[in-house]
N, C-alpha and C positions, 0 to 999 in steps of 0.2 A: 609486550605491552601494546594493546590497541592505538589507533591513530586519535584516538579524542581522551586516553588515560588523564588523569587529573582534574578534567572539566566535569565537576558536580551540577546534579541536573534533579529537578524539583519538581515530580508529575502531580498536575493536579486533573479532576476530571473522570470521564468514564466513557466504557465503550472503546470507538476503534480510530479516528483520527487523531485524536489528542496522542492516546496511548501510542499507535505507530509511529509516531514522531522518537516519542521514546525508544522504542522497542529497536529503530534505526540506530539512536544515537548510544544506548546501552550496547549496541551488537560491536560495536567501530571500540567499546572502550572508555566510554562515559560512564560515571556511578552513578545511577538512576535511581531514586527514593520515589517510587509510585505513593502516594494520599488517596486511600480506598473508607468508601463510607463502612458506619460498621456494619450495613445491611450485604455490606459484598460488591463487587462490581455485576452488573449483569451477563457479563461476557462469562463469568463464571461456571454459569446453567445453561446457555445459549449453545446449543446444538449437540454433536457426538460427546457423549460421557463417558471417561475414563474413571470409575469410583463416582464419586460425588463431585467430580469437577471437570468442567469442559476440556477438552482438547486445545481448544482454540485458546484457552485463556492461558496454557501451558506455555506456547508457541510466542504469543503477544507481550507476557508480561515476563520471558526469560529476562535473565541477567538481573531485575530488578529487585531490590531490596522494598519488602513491604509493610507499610506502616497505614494501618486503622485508625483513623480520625475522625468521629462527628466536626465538624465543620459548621453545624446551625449555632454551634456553640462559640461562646466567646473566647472560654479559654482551647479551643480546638483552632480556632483560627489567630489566637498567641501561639500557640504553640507553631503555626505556619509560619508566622511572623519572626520567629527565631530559626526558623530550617530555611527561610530564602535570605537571610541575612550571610549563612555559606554557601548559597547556592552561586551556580557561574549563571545556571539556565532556567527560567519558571517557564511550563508546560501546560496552558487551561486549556479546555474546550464546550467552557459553562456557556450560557447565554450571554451574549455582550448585556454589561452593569454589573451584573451577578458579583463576579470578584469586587467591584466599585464599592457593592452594597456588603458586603464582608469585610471591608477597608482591608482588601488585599491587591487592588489593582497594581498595575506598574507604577504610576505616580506616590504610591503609597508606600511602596516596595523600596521604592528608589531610593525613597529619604535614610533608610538605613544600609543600600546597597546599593549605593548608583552605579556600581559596574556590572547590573543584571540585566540579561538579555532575557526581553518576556513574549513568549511567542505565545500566540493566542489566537486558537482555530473556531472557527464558526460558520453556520451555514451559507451567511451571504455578507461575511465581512463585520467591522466594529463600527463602518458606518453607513449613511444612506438610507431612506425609508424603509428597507425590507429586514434592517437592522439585529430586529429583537423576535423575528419570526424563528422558530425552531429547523433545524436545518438536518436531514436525514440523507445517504447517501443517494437512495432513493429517485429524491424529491432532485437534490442537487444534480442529479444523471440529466432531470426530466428538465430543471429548467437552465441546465446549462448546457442543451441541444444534443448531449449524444444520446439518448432514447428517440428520439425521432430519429436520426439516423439508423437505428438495428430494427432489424424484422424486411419482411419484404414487402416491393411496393405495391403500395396503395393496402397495408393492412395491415393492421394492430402491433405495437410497439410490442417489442421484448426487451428482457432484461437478461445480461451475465448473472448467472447463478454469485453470485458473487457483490462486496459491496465496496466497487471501485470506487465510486467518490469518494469513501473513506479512504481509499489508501493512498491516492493519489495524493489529497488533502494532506494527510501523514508526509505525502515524501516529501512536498514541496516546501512545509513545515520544517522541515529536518532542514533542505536545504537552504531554507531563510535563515535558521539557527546558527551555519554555519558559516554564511555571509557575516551574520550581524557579529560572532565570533570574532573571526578574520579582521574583522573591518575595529573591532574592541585592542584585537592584541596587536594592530597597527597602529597602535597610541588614539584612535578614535573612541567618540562616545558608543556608551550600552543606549539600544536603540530598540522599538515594540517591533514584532515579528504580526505582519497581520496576513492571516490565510482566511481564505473562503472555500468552502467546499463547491461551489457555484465556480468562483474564477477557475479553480485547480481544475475542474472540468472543462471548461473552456481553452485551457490552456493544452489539452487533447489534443483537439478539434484543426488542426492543423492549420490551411486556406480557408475553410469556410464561411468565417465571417466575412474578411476581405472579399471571397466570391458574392457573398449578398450584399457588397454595401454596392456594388457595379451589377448589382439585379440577377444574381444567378443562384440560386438559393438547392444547395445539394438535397436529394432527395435519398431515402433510404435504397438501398441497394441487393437486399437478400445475403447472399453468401461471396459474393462479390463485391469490388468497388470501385466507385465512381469515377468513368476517364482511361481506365488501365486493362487489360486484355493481352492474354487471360490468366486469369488470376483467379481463385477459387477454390472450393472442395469439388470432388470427385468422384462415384462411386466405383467401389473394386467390388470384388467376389466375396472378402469378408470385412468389411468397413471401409472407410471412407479416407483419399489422400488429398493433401492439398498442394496446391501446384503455386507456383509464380513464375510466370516466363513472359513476361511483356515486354522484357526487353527484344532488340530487334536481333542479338546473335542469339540469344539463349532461346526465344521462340523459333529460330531454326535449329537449334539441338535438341528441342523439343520434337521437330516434325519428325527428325532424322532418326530419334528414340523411337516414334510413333511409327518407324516405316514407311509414312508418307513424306517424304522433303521436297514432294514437289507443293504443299502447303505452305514451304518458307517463300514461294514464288507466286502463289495464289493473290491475284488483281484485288480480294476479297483483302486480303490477309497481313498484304506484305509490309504496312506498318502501323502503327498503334492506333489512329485513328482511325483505318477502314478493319482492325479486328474489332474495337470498338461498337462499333457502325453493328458489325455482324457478328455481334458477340454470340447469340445464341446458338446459329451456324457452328462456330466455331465451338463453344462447348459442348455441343453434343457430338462434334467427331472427337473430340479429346474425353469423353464419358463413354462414347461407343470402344477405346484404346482400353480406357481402365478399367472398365468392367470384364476383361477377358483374364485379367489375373488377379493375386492377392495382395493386399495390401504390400507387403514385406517385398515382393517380388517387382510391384511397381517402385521401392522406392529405390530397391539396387539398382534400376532401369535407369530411373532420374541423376542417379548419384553418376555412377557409370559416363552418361551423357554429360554431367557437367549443369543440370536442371534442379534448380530448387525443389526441395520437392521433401513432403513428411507425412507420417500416420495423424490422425484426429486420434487423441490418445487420452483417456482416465487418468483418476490418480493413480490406481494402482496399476497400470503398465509405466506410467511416467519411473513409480518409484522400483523396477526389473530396468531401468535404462542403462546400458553398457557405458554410455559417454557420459552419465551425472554419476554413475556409480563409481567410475574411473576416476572423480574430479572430488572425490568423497562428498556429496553434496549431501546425502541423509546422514547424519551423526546419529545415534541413539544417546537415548534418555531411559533411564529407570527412575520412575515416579509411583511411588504407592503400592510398586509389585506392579505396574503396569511396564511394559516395555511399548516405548514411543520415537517415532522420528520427530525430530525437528528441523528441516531442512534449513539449509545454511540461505543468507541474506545477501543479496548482490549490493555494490560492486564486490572485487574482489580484489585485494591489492597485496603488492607483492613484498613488502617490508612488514606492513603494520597491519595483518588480514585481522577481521571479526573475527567471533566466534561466539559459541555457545557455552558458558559458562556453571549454567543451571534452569532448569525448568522455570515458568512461573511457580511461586509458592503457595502456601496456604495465607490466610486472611490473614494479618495482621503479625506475619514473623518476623520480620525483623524491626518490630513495634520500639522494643526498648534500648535494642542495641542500636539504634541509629538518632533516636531522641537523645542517648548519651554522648556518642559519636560527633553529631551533628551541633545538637543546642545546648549539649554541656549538662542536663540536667541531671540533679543526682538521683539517685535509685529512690529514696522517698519521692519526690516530686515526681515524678515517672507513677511512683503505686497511689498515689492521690489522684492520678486523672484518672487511673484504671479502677479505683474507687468510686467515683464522681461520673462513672459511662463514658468519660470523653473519651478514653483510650482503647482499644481490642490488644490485649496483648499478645495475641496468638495461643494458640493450645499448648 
């Protein structure tokens, strides 16, 4: 039994913060009822396709039980109205009002459940002037400072292939759920969970604000960062390793790996702010070291010495890794005649671990069995909405 077993949980929403939130608390052990419009969630179609359905939506909506709901509908959003009444957890990630305007918000919720805990993600929060703006991972990267930090200086912002505001969003999400949780089965009240994709970001960002409110305002850094030396990637003979040795023993087991250890003595060198100072000095002897071997060869070097030290690695070398393969971390999936990994979810705990129970499903499977389950209703009432369009009952 997972560490969250018995806590029913309510997704409403679409795409990738809201859903993560979920996709966390379903992995730990929570019954997770995803609310999918009947058009599909977009994450569906969105990128690598296995058959007619994404990969990614495999991966995001595991463990969930899924139920097809028009929602513009009234009786679609009765029908919510009796599945948050067993719920422990409601999951939105509409526009703030959005649920208000559907009289499904928390206040509304309550009156039939006031021991529900409603977490509600959005891009820059449920209050404050920037309120009701749409909020994109994107957008939240850019104006909650860490796109201005990537890329090198003085030239155009990059972005992670990847859409971290979402996820982050999700985890910290997860984690309010389980505060406001905790804070419920300690005889306290059910309390609104409010996440920003904007704060979630910020909350990254480690010193930096603190450095600017005292006038110091961090600048982007290339492959490197700010204050620390040396720290970085590296070029080898077949790809690229990254180092960390700024501290002051481990940058002398670095010289002493490099054959120079008269560099742990270097006037230059000898502590973190004059490598600092001479960072560039200093990485191009430590790139003139690693370009003489291969990847693999520098990192026994590293290991050996006692230096931080790993390949810049793909997905697909990540998933030949000896130490994630040792720790089972790819599970396989058979879905639709397709064969898939789904990689296991951190943390990892030692009585009560996650795991992967089943793939995301098709649209609208577990439609009927969890409207009976859940709101009691009987199998007529159930074939009247799927009648009336409000229902997808699944193929």
């Amino acid at each position: 039994m997972g560490a969250l077993s018995g806590i029913k949980v309510l997704e409403l929403g679409q795409l990738i913060a809201g859903p993560f939130c979920g996709t966390l608390l379903g992995y730990f052990g929570a019954e997770v009822v995803k609310i999918e419009a009947p058009a599909g969630d977009p994450i569906r179609a969105w990128r690598t396709m296995a058959g007619d359905t994404s990969v990614w939506w495999r991966t995001l909506s595991r463990n969930k039980r899924l139920v097809s709901l028009d929602l513009r509908t009234q009786a679609g959003r009765d029908v919510v109205t009796l599945l948050a009444e067993q719920a422990d957890v409601v999951i939105e990630n509409f526009r703030p009002g959005r649920m208000e305007a559907w009289g499904l918000g928390p206040d509304q919720l309550s009156k039939t459940n006031p021991k529900l805990v409603y977490c509600r993600v959005s891009g820059y929060g449920q209050t404050g002037p920037l309120r009701e703006r749409p909020g994109y991972a994107a957008v939240a990267e850019a104006v909650g400072g860490l796109r201005f930090l990537t890329g090198e200086p003085h030239g155009p912002t990059k972005r992670a292939n990847l859409s971290i505001g979402d996820t982050v969003a999700g985890m910290h999400a997860a984690l309010g759920v389980l505060l406001a949780l905790l804070h419920r089965e300690r005889g306290g009240e059910a309390q609104v969970v409010d996440v920003s994709l904007v704060e979630s970001v910020l909350t990254l960002l480690e010193a930096t604000l603190v450095e600017a409110s005292i006038g110091v305002v961090r600048q982007p850094s290339g492959g490197t960062i700010t204050g620390l030396a040396p720290t970085g990637g590296y070029p080898c003979s077949d790809g690229e390793v990254v180092i960390g040795a700024n501290g002051e023993s481990v940058f002398r087991r670095l010289c002493a790996a490099m054959g120079k250890p008269e560099l742990g003595e270097d006037p230059r060198f000898v502590d973190n702010p004059g490598r600092v100072a001479h960072r560039w000095e200093l990485d191009a002897l430590i790139a003139g070291w690693t370009r003489s071997m291969t990847v693999a060869e520098c990192v026994v070097l590293l290991s050996q010495a006692g230096v931080p030290g790993g390949a810049v690695q793909d997905a697909s070398q990540i998933l030949t890794s000896p130490q994630l393969q040792s720790r089972n971390f790819f599970p396989e999936v058979h879905v639709g005649g397709h064969k898939m990994v789904l990689p296991e979810l951190a943390p990892r705990l030692s009585k009560t671990p996650g795991g992967t129970q089943w793939a995301g499903g098709d649209l609208g499977e577990h439609s009927a069995e969890v409207l009976s389950e859940w709101a009691g209703m009987q199998p007529q009432a159930i074939a009247d909405l799927v009648s009336a369009g409000v229902l997808w009952p699944g193929a």
